[in-house]
Structure formats: structure tokens, C-alpha cells
mmCIF file as gemmi writes it, N, C-alpha and C atoms, coordinates in Angstrom:
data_model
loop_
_atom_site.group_PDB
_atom_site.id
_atom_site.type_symbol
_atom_site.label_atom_id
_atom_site.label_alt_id
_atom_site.label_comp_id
_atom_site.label_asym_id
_atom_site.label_entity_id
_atom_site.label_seq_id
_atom_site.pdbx_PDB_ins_code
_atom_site.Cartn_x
_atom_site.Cartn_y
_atom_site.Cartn_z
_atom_site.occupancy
_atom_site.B_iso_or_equiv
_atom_site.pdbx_formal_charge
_atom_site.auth_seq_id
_atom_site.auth_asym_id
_atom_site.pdbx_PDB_model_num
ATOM 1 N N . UNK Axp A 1 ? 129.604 29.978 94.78 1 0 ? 1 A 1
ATOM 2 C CA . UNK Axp A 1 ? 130.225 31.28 94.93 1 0 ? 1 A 1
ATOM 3 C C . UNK Axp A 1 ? 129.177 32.351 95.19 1 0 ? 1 A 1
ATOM 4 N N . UNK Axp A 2 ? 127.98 32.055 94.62 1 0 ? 2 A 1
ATOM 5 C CA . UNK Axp A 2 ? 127.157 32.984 94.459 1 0 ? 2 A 1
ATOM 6 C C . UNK Axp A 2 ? 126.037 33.181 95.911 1 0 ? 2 A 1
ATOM 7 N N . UNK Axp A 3 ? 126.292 32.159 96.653 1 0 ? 3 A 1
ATOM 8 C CA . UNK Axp A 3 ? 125.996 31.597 97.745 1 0 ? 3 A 1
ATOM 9 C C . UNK Axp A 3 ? 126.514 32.378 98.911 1 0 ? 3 A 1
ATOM 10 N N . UNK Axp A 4 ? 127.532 32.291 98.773 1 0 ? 4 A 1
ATOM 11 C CA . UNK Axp A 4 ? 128.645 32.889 99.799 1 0 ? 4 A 1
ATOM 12 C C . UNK Axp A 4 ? 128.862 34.384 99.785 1 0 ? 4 A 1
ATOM 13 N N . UNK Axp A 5 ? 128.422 34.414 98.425 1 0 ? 5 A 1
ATOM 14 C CA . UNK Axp A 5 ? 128.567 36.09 98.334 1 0 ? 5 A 1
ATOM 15 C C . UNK Axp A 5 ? 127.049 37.035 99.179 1 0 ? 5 A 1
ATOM 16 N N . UNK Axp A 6 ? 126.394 36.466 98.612 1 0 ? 6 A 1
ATOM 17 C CA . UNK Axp A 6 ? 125.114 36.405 99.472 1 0 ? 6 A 1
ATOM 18 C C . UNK Axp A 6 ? 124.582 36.394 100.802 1 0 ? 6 A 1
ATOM 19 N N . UNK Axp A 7 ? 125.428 35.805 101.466 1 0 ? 7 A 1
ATOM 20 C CA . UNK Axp A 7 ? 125.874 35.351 102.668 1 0 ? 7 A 1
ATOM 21 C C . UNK Axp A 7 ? 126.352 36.658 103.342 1 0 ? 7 A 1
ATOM 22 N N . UNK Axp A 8 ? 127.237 37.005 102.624 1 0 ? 8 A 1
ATOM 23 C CA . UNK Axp A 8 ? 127.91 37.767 103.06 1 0 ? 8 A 1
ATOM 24 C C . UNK Axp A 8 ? 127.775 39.439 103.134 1 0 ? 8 A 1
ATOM 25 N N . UNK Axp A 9 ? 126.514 39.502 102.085 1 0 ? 9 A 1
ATOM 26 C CA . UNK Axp A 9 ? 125.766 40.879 101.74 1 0 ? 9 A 1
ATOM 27 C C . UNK Axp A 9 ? 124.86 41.209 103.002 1 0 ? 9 A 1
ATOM 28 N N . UNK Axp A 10 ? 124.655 39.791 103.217 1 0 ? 10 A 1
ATOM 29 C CA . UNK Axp A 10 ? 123.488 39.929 104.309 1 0 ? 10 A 1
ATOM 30 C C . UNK Axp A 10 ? 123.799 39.786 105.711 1 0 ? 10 A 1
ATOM 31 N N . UNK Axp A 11 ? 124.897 39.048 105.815 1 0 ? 11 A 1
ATOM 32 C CA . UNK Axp A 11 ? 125.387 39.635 107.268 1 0 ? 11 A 1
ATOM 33 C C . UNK Axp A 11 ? 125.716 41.34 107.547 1 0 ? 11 A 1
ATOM 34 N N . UNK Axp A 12 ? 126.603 41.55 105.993 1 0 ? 12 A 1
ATOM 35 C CA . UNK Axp A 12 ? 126.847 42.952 106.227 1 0 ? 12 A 1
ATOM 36 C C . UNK Axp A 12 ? 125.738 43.812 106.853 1 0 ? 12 A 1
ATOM 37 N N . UNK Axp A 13 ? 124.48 43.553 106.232 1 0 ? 13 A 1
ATOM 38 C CA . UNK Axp A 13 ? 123.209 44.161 106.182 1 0 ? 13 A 1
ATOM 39 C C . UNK Axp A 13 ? 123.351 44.416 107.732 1 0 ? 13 A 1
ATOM 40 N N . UNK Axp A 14 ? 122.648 43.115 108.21 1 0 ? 14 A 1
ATOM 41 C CA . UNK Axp A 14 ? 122.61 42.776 109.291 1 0 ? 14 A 1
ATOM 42 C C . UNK Axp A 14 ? 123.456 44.064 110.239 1 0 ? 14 A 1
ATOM 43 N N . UNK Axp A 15 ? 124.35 43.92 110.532 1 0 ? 15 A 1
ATOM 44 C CA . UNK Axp A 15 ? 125.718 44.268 111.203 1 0 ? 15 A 1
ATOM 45 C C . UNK Axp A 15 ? 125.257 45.816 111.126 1 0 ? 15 A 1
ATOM 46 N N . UNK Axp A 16 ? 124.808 46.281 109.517 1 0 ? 16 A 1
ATOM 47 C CA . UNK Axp A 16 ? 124.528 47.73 109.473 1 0 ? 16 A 1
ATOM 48 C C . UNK Axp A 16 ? 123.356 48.153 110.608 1 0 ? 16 A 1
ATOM 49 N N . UNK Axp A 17 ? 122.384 47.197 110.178 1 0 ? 17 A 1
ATOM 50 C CA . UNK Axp A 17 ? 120.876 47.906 110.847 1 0 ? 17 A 1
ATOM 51 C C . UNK Axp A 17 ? 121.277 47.777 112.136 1 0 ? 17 A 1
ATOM 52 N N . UNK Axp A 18 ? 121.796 46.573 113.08 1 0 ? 18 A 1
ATOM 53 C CA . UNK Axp A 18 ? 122.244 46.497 114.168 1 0 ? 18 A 1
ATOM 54 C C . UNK Axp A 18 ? 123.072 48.087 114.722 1 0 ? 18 A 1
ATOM 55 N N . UNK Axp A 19 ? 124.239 48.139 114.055 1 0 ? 19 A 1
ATOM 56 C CA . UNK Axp A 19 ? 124.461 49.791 114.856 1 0 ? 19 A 1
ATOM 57 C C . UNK Axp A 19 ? 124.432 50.777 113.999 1 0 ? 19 A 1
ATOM 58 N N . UNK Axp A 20 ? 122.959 50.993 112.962 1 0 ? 20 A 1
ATOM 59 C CA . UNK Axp A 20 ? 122.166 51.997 113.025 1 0 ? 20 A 1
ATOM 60 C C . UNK Axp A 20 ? 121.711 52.328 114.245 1 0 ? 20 A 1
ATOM 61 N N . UNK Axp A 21 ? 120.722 51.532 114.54 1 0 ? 21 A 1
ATOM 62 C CA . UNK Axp A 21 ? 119.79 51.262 115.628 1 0 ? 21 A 1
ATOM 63 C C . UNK Axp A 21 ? 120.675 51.25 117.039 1 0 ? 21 A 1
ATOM 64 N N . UNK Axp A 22 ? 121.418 51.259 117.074 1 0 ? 22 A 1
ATOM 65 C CA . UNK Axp A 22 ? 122.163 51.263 118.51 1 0 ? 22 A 1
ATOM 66 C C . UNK Axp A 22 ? 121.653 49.936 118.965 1 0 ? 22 A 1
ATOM 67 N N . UNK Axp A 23 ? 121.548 48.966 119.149 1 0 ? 23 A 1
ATOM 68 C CA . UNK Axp A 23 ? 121.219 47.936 119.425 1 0 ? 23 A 1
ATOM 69 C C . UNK Axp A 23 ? 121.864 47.274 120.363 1 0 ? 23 A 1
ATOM 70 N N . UNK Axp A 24 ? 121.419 46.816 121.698 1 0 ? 24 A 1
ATOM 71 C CA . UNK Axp A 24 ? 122.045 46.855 123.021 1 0 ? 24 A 1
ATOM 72 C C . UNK Axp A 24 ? 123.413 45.438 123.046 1 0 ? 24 A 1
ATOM 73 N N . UNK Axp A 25 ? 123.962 45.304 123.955 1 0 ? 25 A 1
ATOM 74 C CA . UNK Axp A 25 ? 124.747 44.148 123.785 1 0 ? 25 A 1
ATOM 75 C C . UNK Axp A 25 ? 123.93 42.851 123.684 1 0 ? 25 A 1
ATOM 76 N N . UNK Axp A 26 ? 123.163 42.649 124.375 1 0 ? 26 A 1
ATOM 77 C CA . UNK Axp A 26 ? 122.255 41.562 124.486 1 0 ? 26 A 1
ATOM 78 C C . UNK Axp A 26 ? 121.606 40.744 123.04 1 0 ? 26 A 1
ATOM 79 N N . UNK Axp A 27 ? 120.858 41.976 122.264 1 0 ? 27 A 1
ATOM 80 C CA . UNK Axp A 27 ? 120.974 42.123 121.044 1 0 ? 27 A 1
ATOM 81 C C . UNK Axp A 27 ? 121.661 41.601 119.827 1 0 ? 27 A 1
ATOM 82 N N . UNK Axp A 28 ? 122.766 42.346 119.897 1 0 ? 28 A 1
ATOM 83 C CA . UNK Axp A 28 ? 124.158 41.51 119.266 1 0 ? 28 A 1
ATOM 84 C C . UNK Axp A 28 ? 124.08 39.995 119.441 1 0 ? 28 A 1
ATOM 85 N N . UNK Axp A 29 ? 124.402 39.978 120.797 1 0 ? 29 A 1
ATOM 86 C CA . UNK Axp A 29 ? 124.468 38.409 121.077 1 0 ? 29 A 1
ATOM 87 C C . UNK Axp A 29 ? 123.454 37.349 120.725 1 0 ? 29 A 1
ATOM 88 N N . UNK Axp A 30 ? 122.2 38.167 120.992 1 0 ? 30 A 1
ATOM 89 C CA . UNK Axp A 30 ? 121.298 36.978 120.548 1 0 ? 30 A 1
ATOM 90 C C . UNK Axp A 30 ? 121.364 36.72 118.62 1 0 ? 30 A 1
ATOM 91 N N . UNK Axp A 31 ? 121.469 37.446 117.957 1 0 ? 31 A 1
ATOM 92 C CA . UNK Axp A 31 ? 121.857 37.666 116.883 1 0 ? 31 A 1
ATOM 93 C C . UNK Axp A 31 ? 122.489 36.695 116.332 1 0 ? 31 A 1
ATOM 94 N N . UNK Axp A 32 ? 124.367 36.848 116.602 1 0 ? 32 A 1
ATOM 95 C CA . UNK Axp A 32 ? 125.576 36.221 116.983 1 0 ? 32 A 1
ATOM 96 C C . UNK Axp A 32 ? 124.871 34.949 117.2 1 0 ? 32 A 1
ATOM 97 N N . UNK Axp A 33 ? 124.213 34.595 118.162 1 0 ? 33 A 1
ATOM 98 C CA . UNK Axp A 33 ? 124.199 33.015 118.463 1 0 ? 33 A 1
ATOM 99 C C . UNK Axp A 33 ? 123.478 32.39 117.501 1 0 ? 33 A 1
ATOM 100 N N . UNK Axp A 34 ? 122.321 33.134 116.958 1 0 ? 34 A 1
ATOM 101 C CA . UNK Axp A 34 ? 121.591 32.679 115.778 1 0 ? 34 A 1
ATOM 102 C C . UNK Axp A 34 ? 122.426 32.504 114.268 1 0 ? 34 A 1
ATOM 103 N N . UNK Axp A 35 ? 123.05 33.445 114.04 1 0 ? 35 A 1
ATOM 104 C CA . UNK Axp A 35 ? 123.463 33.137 113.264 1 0 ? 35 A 1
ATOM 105 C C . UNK Axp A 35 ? 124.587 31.594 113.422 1 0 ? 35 A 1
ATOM 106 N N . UNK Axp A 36 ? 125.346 31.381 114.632 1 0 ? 36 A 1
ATOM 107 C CA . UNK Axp A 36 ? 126.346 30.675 115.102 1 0 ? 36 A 1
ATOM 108 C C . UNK Axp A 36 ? 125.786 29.189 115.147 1 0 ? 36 A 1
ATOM 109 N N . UNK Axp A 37 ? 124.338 29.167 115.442 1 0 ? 37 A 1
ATOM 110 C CA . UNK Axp A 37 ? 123.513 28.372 115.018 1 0 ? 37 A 1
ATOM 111 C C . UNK Axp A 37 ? 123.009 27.851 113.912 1 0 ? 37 A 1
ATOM 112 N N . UNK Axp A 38 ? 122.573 28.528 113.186 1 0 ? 38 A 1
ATOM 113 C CA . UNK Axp A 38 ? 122.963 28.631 111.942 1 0 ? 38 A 1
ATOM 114 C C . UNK Axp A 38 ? 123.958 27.467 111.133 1 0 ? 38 A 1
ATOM 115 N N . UNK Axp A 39 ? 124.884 28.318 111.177 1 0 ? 39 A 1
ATOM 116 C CA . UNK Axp A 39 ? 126.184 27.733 110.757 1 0 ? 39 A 1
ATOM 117 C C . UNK Axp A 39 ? 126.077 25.884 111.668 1 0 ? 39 A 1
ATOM 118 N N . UNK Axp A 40 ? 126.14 26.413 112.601 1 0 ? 40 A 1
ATOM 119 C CA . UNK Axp A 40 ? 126.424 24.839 113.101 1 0 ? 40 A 1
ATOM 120 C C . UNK Axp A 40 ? 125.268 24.093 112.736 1 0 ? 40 A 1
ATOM 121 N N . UNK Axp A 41 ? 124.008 24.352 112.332 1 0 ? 41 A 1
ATOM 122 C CA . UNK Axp A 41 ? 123.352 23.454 112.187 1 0 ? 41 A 1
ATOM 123 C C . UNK Axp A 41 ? 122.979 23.026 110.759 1 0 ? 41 A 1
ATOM 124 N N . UNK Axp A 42 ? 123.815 23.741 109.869 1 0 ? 42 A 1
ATOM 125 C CA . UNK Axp A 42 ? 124.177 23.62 108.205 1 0 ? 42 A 1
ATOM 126 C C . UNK Axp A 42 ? 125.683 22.515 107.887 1 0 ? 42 A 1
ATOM 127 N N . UNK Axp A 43 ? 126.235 22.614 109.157 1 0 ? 43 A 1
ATOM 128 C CA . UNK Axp A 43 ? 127.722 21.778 109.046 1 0 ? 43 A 1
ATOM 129 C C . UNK Axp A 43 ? 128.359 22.519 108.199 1 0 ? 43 A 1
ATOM 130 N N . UNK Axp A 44 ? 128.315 23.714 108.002 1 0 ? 44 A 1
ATOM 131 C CA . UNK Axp A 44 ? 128.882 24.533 107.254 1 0 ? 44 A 1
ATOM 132 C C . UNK Axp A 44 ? 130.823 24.697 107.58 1 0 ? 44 A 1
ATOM 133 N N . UNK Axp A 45 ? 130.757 24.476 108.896 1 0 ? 45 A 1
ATOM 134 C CA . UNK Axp A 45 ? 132.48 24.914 109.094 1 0 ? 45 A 1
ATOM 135 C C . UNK Axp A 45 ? 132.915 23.364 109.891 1 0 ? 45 A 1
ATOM 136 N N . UNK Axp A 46 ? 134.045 23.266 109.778 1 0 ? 46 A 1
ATOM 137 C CA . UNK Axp A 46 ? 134.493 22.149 110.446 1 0 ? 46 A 1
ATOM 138 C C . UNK Axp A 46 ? 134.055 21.668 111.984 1 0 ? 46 A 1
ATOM 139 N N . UNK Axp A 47 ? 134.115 20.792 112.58 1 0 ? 47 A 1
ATOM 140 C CA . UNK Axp A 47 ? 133.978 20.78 114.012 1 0 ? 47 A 1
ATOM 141 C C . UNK Axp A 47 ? 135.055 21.573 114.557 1 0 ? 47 A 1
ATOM 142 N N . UNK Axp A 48 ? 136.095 21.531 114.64 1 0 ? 48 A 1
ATOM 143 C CA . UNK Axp A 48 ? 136.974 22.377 115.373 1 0 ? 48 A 1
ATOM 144 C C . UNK Axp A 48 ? 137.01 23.748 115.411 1 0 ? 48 A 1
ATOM 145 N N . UNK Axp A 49 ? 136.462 23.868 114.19 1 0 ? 49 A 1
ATOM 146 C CA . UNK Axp A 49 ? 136.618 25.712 114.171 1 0 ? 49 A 1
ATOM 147 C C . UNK Axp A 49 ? 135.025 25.689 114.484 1 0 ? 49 A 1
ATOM 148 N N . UNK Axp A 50 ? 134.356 24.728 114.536 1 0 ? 50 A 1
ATOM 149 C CA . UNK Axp A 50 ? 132.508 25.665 115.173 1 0 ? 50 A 1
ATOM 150 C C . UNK Axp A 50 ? 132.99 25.352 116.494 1 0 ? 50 A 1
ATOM 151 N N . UNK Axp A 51 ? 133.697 24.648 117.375 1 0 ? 51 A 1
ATOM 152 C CA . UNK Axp A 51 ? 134.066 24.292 118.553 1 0 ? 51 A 1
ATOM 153 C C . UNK Axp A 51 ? 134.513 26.058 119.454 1 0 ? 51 A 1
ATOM 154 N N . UNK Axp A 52 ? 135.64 26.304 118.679 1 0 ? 52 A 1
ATOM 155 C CA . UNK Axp A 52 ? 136.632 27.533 118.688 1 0 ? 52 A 1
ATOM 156 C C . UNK Axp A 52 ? 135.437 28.461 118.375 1 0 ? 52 A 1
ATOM 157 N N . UNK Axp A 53 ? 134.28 28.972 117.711 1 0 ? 53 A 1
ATOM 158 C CA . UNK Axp A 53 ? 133.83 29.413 117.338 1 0 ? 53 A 1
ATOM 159 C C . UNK Axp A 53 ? 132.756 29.564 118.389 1 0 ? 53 A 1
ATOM 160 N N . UNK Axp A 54 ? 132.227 28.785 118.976 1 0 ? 54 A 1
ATOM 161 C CA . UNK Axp A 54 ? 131.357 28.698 120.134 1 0 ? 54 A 1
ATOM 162 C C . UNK Axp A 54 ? 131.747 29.338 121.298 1 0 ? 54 A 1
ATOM 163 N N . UNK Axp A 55 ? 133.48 28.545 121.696 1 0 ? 55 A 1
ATOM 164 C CA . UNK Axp A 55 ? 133.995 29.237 122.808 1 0 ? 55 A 1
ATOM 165 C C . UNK Axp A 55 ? 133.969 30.525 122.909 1 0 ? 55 A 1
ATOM 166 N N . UNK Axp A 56 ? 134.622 31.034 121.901 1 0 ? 56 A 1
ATOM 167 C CA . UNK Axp A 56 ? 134.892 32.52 121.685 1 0 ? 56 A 1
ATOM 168 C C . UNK Axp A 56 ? 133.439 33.027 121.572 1 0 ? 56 A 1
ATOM 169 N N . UNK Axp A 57 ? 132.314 32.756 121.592 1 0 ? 57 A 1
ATOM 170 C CA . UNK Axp A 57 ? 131.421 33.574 121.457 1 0 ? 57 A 1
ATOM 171 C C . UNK Axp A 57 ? 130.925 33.45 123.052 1 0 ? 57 A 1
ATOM 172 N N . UNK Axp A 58 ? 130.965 32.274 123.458 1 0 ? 58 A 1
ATOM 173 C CA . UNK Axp A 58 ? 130.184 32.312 125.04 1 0 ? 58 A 1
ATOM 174 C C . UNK Axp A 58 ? 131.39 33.097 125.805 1 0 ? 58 A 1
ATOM 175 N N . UNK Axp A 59 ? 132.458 33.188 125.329 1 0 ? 59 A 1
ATOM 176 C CA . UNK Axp A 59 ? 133.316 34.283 126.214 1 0 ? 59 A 1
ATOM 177 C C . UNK Axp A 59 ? 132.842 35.934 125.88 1 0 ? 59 A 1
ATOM 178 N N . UNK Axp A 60 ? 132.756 36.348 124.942 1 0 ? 60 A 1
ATOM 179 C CA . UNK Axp A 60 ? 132.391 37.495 124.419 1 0 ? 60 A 1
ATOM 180 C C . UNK Axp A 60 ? 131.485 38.116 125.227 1 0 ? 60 A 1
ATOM 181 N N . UNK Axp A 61 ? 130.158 36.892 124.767 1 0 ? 61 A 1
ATOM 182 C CA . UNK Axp A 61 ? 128.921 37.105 125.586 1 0 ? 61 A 1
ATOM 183 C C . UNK Axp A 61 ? 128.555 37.51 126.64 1 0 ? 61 A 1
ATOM 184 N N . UNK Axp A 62 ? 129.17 36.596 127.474 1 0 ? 62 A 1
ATOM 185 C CA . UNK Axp A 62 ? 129.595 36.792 129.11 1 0 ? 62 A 1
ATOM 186 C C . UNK Axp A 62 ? 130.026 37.417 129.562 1 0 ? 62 A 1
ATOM 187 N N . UNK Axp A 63 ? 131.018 38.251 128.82 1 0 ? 63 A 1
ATOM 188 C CA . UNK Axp A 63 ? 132.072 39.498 129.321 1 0 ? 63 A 1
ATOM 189 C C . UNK Axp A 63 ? 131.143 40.936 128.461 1 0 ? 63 A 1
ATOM 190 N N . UNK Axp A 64 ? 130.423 40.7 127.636 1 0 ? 64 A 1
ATOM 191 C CA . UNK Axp A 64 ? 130.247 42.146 127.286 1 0 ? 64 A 1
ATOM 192 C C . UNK Axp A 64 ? 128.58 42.213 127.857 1 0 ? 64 A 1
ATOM 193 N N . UNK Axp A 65 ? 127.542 41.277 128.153 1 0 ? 65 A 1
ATOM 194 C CA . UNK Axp A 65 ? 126.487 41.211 129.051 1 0 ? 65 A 1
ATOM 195 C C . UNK Axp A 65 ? 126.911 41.027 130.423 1 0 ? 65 A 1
């Protein structure tokens, strides 16, 4: 629990300094993929939802770069 909460302080973080800083789209994304990496390379979420989770990010990506 204490894990997750943690997790979750620090993305917030993250997310803050990101648009403090105005931080360009590119930015974001490389971010986003690291963290997405991350995750997938912890086996942290199921295959289907890191599957769904991938898509939706290389769409994002692509459309907002």
C-alpha cells in the first residue's frame, strides 16, 4: 500500500514540475514513455491493459508531436 502511495506522490510531483516549467509536448512524451516503460518492464499491469496502454500512448504521441 505504501508502495503505491508513493508511486503516486511522485508521479504527481512529476506532472507538477512538468507544467510548472511549461514543458514542450515532446517532453511529456518522452516522460510518458518512460514511465510506460517502466511499468511494462516491472509486469506491473496486465498484458492487455499495458497493450491498450501503449496504443493509446503512441496515438497521443503522434497526434500531439
Amino acid at each position: 500500500m505504501l508502495t503505491i502511495l508513493l508511486c503516486v506522490v511522485v508521479a504527481i510531483a512529476i506532472i507538477w514540475v512538468l507544467a510548472y516549467h511549461a514543458a514542450s509536448a515532446a517532453v511529456w512524451s518522452l516522460i510518458a514513455g518512460v514511465g510506460l516503460l517502466a511499468l511494462t518492464a516491472d509486469d506491473v499491469l496486465t498484458s492487455v491493459l499495458t497493450d491498450l496502454m501503449w496504443i493509446a500512448f503512441i496515438a497521443f504521441a503522434v497526434i500531439s508531436n
